[in-house]
C-alpha beads as a LAMMPS data file, in Angstrom:
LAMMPS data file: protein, C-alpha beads

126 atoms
125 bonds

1 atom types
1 bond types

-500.0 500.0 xlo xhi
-500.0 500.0 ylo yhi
-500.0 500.0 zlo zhi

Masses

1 110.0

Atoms # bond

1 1 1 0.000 0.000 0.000
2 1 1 1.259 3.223 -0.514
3 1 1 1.264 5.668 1.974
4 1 1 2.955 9.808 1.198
5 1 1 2.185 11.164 4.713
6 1 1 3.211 15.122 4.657
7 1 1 3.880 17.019 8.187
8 1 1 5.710 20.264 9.286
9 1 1 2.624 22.939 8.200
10 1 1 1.627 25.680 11.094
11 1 1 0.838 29.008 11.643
12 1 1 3.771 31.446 11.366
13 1 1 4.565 35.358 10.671
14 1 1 5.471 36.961 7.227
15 1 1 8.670 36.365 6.607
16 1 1 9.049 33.048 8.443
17 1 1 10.215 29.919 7.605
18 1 1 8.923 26.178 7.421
19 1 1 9.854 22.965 6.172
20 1 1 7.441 20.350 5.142
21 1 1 8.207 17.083 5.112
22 1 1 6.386 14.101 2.683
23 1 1 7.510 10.786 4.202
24 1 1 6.785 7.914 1.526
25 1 1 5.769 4.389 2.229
26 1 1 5.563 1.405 -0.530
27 1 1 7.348 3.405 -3.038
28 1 1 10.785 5.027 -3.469
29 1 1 10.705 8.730 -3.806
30 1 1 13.903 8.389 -5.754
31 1 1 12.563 7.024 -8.758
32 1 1 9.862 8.954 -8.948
33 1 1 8.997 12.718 -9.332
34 1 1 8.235 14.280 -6.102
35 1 1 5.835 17.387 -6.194
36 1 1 4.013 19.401 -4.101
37 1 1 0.935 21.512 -4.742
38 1 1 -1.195 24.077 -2.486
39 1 1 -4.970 24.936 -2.530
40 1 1 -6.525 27.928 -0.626
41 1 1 -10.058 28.113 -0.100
42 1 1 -12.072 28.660 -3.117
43 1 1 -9.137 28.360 -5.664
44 1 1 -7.866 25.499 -7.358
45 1 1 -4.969 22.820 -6.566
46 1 1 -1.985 24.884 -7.776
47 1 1 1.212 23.681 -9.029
48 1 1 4.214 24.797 -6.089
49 1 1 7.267 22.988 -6.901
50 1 1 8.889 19.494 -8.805
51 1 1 11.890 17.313 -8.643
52 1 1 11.545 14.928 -12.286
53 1 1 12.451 11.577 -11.276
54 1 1 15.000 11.246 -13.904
55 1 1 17.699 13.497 -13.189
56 1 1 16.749 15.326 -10.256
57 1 1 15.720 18.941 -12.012
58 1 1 13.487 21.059 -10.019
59 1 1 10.577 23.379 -11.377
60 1 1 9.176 26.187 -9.372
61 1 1 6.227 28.538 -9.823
62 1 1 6.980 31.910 -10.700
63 1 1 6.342 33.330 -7.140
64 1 1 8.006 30.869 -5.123
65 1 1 11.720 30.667 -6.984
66 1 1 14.235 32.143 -5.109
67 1 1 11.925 31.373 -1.670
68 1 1 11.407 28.048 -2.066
69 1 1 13.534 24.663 -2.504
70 1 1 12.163 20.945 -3.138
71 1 1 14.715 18.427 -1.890
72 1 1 14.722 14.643 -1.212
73 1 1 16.496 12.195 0.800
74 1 1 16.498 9.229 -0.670
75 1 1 17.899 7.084 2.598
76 1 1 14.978 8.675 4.448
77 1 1 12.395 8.051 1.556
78 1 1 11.239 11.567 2.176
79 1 1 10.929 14.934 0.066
80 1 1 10.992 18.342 1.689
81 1 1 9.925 21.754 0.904
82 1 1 11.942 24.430 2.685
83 1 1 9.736 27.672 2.423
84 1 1 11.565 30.943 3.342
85 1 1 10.131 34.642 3.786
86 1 1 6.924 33.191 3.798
87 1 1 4.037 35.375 2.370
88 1 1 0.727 35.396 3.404
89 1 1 -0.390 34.863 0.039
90 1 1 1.425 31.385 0.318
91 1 1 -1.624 29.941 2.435
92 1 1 -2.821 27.219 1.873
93 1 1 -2.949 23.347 2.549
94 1 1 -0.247 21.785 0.832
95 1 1 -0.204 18.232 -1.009
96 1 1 2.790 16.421 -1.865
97 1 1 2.498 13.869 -4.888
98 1 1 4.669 11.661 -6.390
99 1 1 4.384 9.828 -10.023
100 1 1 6.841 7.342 -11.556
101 1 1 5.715 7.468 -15.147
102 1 1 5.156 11.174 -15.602
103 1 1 6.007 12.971 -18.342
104 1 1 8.109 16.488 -18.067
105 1 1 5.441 18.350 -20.134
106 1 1 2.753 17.564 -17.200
107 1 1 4.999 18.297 -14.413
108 1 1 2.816 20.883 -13.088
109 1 1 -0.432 19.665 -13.714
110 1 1 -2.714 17.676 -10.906
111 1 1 -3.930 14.800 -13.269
112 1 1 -0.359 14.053 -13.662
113 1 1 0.136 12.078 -10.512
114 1 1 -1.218 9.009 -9.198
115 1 1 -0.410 9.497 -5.652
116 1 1 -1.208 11.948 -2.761
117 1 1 -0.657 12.942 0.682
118 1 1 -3.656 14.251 3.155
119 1 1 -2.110 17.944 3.039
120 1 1 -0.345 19.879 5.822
121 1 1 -2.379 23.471 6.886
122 1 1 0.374 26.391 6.230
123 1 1 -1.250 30.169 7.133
124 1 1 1.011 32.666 7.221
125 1 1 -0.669 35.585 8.902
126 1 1 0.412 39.523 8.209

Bonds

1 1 1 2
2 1 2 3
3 1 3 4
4 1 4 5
5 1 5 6
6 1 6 7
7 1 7 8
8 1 8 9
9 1 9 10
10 1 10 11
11 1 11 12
12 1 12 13
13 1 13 14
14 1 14 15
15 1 15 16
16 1 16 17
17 1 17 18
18 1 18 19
19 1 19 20
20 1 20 21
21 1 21 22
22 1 22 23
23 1 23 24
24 1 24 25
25 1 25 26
26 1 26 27
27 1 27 28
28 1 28 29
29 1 29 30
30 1 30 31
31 1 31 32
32 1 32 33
33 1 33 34
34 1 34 35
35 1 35 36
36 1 36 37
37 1 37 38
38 1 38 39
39 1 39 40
40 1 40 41
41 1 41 42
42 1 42 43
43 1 43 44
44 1 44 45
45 1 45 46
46 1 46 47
47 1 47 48
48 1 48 49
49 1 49 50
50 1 50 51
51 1 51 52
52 1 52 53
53 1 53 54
54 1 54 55
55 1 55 56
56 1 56 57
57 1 57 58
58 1 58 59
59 1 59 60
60 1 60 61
61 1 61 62
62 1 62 63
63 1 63 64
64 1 64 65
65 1 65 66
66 1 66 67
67 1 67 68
68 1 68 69
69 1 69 70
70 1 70 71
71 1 71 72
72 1 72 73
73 1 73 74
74 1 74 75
75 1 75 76
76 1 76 77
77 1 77 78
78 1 78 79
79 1 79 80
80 1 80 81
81 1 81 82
82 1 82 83
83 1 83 84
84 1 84 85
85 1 85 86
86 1 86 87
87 1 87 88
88 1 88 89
89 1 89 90
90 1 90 91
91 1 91 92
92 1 92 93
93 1 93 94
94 1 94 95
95 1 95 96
96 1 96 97
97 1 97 98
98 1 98 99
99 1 99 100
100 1 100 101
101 1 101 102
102 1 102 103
103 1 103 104
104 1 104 105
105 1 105 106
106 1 106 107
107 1 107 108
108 1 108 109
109 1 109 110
110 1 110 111
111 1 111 112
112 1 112 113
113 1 113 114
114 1 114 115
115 1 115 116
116 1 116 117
117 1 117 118
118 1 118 119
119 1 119 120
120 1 120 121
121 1 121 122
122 1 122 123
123 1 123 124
124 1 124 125
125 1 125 126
């Protein structure tokens, strides 16, 4: 069974700092692409960041590069999302997914990946 279980979301400040972690059970997060996504009430699951399975190239959204970095550890069978000088416009419950057959062009869309974590709650308040 596979299991991507996600955890370090909270409340923090503008300009704060978190790191969410997406733990991954019954498959190996380095073989496949790791992504995570973020939905705020009333919008739609939005692409956030990528790491392609194939040679480890990561793909941002426009307003996240330079804030925020997608890692993995493959020993730990985990994928991370360091988020610096957080923004409250970055609020939102963030999924991490993971996909061993996707293809780069679909990188950043939702339908793209077979798997899914519950989501982690990040607010960042003003």
């Amino acid at each position: 069974q596979v299991q991507l279980v996600e955890s370090g979301g909270g409340l923090v400040q503008a300009g704060d700092s978190l790191r969410l972690s997406c733990t991954a059970s019954g498959r190996a997060v380095s073989r496949d692409t790791m992504a995570w996504f973020r939905q705020a009430p009333g919008k739609e699951r939005e692409f956030v960041a990528a790491m392609f399975r194939s040679y480890g190239r990561t793909y941002y959204r426009d307003s996240v590069k330079g804030r925020f970095t997608i890692s993995r550890d493959n020993d730990k069978n985990t994928a991370y999302l360091q988020m610096n000088n957080l923004e409250p416009e970055d609020t939102a419950v963030y999924y991490c997914a993971a996909d061993s057959t996707l293809i780069l062009s679909s990188i950043r869309a939702p339908r793209g990946y077979d798997y899914w974590g519950q989501g982690t709650q990040v607010t960042v308040s003003s």
